[in-house]
N, CA, C and O atoms as CSV, one atom per row, in Angstrom:
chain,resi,resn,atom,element,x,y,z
A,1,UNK,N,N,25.330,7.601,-3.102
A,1,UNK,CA,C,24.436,8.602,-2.545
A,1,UNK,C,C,22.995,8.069,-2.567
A,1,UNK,O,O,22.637,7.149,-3.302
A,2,UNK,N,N,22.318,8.619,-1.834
A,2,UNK,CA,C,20.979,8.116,-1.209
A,2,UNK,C,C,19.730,8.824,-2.150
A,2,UNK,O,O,19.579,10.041,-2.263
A,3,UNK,N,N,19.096,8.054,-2.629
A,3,UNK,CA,C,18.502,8.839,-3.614
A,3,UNK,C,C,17.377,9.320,-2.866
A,3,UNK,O,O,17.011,8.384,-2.156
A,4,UNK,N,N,16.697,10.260,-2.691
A,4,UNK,CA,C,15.426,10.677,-1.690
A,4,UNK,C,C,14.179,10.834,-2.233
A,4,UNK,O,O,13.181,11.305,-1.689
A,5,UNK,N,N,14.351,10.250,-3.746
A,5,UNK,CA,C,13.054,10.310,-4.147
A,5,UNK,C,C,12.736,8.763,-4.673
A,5,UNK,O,O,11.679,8.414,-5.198
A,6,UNK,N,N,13.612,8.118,-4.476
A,6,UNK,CA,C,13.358,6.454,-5.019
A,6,UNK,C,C,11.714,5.970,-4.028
A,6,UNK,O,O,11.259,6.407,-2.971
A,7,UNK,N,N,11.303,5.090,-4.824
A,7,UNK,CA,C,10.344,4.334,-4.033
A,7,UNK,C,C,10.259,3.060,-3.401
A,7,UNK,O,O,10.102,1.991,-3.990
A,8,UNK,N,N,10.365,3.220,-2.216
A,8,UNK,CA,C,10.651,2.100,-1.206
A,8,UNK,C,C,8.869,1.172,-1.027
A,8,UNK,O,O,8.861,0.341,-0.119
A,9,UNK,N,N,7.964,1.274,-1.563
A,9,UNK,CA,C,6.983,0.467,-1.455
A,9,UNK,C,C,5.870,0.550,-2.241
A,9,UNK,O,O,5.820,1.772,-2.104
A,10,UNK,N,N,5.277,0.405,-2.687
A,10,UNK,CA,C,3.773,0.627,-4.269
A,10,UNK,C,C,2.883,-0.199,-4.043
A,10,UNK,O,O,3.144,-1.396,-3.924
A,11,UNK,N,N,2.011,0.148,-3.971
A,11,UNK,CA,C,0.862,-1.086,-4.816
A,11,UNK,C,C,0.093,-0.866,-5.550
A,11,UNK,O,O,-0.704,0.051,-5.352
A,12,UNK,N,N,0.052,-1.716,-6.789
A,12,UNK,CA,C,-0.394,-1.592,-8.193
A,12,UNK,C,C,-1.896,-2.195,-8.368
A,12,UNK,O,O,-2.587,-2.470,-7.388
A,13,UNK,N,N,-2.233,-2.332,-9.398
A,13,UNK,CA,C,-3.923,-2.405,-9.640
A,13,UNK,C,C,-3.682,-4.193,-9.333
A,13,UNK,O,O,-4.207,-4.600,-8.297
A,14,UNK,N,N,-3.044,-5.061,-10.050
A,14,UNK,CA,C,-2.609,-6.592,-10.011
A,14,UNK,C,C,-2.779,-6.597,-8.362
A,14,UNK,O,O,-3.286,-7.615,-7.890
A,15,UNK,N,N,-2.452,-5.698,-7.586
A,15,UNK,CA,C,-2.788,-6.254,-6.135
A,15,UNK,C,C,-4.005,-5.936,-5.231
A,15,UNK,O,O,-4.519,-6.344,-4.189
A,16,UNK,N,N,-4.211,-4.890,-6.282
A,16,UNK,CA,C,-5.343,-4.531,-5.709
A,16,UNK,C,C,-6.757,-5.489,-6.110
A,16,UNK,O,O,-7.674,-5.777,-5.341
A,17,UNK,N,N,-6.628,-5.830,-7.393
A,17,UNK,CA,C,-7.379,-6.909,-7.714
A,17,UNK,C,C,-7.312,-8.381,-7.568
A,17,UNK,O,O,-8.131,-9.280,-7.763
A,18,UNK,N,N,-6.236,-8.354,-7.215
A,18,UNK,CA,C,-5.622,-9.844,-6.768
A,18,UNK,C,C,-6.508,-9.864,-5.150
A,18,UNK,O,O,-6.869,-10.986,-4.794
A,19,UNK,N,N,-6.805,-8.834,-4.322
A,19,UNK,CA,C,-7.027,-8.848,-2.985
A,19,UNK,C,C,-8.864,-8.928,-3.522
A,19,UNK,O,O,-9.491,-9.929,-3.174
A,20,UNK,N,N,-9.399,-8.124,-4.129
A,20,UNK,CA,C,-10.812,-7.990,-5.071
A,20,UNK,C,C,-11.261,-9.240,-5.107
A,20,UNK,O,O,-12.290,-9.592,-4.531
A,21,UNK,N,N,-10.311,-10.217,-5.978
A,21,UNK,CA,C,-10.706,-11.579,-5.979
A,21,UNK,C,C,-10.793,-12.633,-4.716
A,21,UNK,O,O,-11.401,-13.669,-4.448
A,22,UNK,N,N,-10.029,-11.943,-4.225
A,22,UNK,CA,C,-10.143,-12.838,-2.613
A,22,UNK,C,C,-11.445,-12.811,-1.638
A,22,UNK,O,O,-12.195,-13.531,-0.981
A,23,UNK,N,N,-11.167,-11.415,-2.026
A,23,UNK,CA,C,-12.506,-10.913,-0.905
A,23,UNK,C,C,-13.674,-11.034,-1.844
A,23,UNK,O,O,-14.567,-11.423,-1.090
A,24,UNK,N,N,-13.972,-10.974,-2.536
A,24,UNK,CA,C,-15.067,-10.284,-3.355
A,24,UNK,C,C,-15.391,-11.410,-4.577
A,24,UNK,O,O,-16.532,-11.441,-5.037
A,25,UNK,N,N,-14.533,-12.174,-5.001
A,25,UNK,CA,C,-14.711,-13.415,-5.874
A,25,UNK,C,C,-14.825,-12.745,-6.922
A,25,UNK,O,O,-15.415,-13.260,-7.872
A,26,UNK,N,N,-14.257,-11.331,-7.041
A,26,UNK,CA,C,-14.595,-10.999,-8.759
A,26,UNK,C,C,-12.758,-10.074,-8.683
A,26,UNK,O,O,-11.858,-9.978,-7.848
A,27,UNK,N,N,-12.947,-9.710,-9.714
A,27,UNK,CA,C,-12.345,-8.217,-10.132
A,27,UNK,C,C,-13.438,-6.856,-10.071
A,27,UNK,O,O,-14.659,-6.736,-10.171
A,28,UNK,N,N,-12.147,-5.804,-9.826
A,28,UNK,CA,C,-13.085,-4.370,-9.985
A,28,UNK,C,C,-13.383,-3.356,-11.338
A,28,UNK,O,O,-12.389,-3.490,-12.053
A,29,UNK,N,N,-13.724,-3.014,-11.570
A,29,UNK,CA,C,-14.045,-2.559,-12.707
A,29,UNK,C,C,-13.383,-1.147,-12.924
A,29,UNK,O,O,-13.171,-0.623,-11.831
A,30,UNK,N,N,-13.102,-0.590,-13.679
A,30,UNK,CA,C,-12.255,0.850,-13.843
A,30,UNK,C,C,-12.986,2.191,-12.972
A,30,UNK,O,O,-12.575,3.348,-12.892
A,31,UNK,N,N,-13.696,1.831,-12.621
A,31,UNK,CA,C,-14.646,2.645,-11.807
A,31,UNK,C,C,-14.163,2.586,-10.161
A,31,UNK,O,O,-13.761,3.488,-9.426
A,32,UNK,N,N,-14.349,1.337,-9.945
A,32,UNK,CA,C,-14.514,0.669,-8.555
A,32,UNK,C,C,-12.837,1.168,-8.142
A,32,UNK,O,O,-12.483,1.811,-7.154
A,33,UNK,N,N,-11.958,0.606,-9.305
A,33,UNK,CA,C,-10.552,0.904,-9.151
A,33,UNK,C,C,-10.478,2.487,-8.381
A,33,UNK,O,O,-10.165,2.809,-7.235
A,34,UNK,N,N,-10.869,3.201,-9.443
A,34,UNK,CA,C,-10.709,4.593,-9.235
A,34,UNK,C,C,-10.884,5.056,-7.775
A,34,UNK,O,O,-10.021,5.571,-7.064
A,35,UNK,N,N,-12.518,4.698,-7.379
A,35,UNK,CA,C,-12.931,4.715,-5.915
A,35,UNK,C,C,-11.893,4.189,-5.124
A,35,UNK,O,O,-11.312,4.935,-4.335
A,36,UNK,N,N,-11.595,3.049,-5.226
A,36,UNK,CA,C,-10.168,2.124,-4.070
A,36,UNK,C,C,-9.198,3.126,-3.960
A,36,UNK,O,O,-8.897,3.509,-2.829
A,37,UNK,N,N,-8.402,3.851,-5.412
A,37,UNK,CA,C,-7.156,4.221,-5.300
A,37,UNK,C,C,-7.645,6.017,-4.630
A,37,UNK,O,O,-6.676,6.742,-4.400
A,38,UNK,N,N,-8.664,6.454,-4.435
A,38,UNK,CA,C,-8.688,7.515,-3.969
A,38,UNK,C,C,-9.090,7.553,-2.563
A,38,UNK,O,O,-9.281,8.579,-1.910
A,39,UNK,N,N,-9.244,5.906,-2.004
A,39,UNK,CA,C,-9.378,5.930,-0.323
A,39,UNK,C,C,-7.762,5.524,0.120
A,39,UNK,O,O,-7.128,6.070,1.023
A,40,UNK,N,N,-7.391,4.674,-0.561
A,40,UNK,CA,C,-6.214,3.996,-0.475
A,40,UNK,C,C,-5.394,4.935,0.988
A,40,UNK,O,O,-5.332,4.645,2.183
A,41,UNK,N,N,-4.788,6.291,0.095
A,41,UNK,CA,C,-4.302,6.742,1.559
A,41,UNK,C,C,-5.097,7.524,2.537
A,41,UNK,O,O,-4.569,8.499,3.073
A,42,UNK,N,N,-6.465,7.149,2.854
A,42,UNK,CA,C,-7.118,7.202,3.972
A,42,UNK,C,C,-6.654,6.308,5.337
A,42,UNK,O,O,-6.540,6.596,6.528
A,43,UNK,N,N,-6.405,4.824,4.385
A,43,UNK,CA,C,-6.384,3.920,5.091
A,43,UNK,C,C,-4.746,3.461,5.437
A,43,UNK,O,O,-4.378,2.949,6.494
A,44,UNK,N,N,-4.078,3.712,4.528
A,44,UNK,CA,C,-2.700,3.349,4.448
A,44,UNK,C,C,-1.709,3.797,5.500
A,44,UNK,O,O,-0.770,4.541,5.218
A,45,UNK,N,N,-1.922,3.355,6.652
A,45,UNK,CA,C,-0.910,4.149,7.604
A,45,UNK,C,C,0.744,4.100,7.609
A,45,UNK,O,O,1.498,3.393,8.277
A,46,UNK,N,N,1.078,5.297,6.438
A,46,UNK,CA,C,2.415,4.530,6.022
A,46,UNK,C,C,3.449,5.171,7.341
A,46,UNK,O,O,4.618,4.783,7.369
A,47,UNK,N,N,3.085,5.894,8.124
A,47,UNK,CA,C,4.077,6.526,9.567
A,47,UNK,C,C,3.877,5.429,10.329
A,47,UNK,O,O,4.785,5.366,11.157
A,48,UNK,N,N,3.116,4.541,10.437
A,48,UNK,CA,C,3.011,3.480,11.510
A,48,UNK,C,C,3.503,2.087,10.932
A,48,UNK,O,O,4.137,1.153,11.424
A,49,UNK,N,N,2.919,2.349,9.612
A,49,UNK,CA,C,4.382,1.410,9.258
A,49,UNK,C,C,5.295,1.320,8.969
A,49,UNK,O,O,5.657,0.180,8.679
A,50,UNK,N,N,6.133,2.269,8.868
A,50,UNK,CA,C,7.668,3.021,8.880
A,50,UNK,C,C,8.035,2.747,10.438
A,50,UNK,O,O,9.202,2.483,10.725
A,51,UNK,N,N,7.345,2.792,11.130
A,51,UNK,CA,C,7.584,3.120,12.719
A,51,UNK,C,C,7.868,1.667,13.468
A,51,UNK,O,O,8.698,1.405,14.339
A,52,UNK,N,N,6.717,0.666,12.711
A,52,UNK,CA,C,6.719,-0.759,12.988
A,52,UNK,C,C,7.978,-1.674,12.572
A,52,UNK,O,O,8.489,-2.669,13.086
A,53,UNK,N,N,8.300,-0.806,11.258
A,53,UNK,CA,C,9.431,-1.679,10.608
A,53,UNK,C,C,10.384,-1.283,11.535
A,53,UNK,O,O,10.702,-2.222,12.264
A,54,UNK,N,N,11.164,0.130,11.868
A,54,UNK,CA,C,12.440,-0.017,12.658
A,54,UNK,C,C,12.297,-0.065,13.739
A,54,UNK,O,O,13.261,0.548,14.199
A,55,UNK,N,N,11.398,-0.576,14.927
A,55,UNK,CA,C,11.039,-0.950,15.895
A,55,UNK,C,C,11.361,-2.627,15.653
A,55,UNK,O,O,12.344,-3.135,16.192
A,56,UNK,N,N,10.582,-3.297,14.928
A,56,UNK,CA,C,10.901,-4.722,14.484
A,56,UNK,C,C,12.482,-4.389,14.342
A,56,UNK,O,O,13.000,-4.638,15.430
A,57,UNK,N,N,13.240,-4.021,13.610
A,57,UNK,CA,C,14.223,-4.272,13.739
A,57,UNK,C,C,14.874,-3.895,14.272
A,57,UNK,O,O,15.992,-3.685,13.801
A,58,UNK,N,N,14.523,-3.535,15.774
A,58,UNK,CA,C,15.379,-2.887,16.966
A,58,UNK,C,C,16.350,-1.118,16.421
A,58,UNK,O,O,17.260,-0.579,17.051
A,59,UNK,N,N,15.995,-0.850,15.686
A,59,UNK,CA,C,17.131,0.482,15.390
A,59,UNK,C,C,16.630,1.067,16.362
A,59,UNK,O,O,15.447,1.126,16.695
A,60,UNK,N,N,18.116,1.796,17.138
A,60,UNK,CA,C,18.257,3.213,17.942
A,60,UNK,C,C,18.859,4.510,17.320
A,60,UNK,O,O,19.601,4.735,16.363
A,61,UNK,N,N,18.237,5.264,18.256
A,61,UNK,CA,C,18.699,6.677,17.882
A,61,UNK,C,C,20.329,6.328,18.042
A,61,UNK,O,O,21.171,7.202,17.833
């Protein structure tokens, strides 16, 4: 059976600071974190990427 509350995707502070260091040449600070994780799903278009994935993989109705 299909569990409907499992989690099919996350991202954790390690990536979020892992991306910090890329862009930014530092880490964020517990502050900065806080700010990121409360835009996070502003930006996160998770219907378009649900939409992209079974399109990429051709599924039909």
């Amino acid at each position: 059976m299909i569990d409907p509350e499992k989690i099919m995707y996350s991202i954790n502070i390690e990536d979020i600071q892992n991306v910090a260091k890329q862009a930014l040449d530092r880490t964020l600070t517990e502050e900065e974190l806080k700010l990121v994780e409360d835009k996070l799903g502003d930006y996160a278009g998770w219907y378009e990427a649900i939409l992209h994935a079974l399109n990429e993989l051709k599924l039909t109705p």
